[in-house]
C-alpha positions in Angstrom: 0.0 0.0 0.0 1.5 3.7 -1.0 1.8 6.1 1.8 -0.8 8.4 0.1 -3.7 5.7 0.2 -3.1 4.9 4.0 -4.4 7.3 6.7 -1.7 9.2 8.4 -2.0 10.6 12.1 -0.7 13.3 14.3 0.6 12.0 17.6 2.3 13.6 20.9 3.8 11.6 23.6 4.7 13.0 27.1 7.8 12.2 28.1 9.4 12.1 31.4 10.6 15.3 32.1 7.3 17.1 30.9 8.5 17.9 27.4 6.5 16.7 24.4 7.4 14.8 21.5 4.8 15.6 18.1 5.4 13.1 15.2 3.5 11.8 12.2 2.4 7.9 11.7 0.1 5.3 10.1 -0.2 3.6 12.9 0.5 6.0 16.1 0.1 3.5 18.4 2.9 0.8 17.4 4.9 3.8 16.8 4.7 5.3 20.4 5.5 1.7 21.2 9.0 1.5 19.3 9.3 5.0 21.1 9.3 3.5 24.3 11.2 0.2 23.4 13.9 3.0 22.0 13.5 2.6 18.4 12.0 6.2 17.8 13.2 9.3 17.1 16.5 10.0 18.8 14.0 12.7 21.1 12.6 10.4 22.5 15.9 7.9 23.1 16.9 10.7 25.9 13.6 11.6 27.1 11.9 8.7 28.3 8.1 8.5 27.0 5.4 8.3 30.1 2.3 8.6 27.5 0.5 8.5 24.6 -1.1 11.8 24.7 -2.6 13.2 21.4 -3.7 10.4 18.1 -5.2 12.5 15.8 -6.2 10.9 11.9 -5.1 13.5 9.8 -5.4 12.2 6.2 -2.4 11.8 3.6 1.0 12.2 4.6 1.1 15.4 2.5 -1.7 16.8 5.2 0.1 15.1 8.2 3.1 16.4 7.5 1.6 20.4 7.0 -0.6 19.2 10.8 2.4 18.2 12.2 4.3 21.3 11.1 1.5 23.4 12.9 1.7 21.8 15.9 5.5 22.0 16.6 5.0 25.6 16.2 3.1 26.0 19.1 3.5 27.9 22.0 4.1 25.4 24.8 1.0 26.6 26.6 -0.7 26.8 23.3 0.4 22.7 22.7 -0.9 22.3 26.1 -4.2 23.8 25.0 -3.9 21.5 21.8 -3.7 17.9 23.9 -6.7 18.9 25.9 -8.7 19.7 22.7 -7.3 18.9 19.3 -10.0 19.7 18.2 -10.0 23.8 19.2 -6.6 23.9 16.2 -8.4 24.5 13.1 -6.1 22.7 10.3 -3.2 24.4 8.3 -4.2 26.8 5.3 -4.3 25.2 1.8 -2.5 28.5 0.6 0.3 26.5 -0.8 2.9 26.9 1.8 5.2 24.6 2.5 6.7 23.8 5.8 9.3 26.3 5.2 6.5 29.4 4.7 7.3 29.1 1.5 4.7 29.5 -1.3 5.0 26.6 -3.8 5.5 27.4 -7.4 
């Protein structure tokens, strides 16, 4: 299956000194799994995950990607706001940005 037909998620763990860790994933759950088992992102290696916080369907990985960019530009108080209610983050702008605020030509 292509990475564009599966649905791709947002996810944030909490690790265990109180930081969070926002990444992109098919499958969020196995993923926060290798996370703990220390097969994730280096992040995450040297701050332990404590929990699966956030598992958000997003769509492609195109539209993940552009979430995920959103969300690790957050304020932390405004991340914090984010876990309680993913919801209350309206989604990126289709303006044709890229991650890098970019417009696409």
């Amino acid at each position: 299956m292509q990475d564009e037909a599966r649905i791709w998620s947002l996810y944030v763990i909490e690790c265990d000194d109180g930081s969070c860790y926002t990444g992109i994933s098919p499958d969020p759950v196995k993923r926060y799994e290798n996370h703990c088992a220390g097969r994730g992102a280096a992040y995450t290696r040297s701050h332990k995950p404590r929990a699966l916080l956030v598992s958000e369907p997003v769509g492609t990985y195109s539209e993940a990607l552009r979430r995920e960019w959103q969300v690790k530009r957050l304020s932390k108080a405004a991340k914090q706001k984010f876990v309680l209610d993913p919801g209350a983050l309206p989604p990126p702008p289709e303006d044709g940005r890229t991650c890098l605020g970019r417009k696409r030509r």
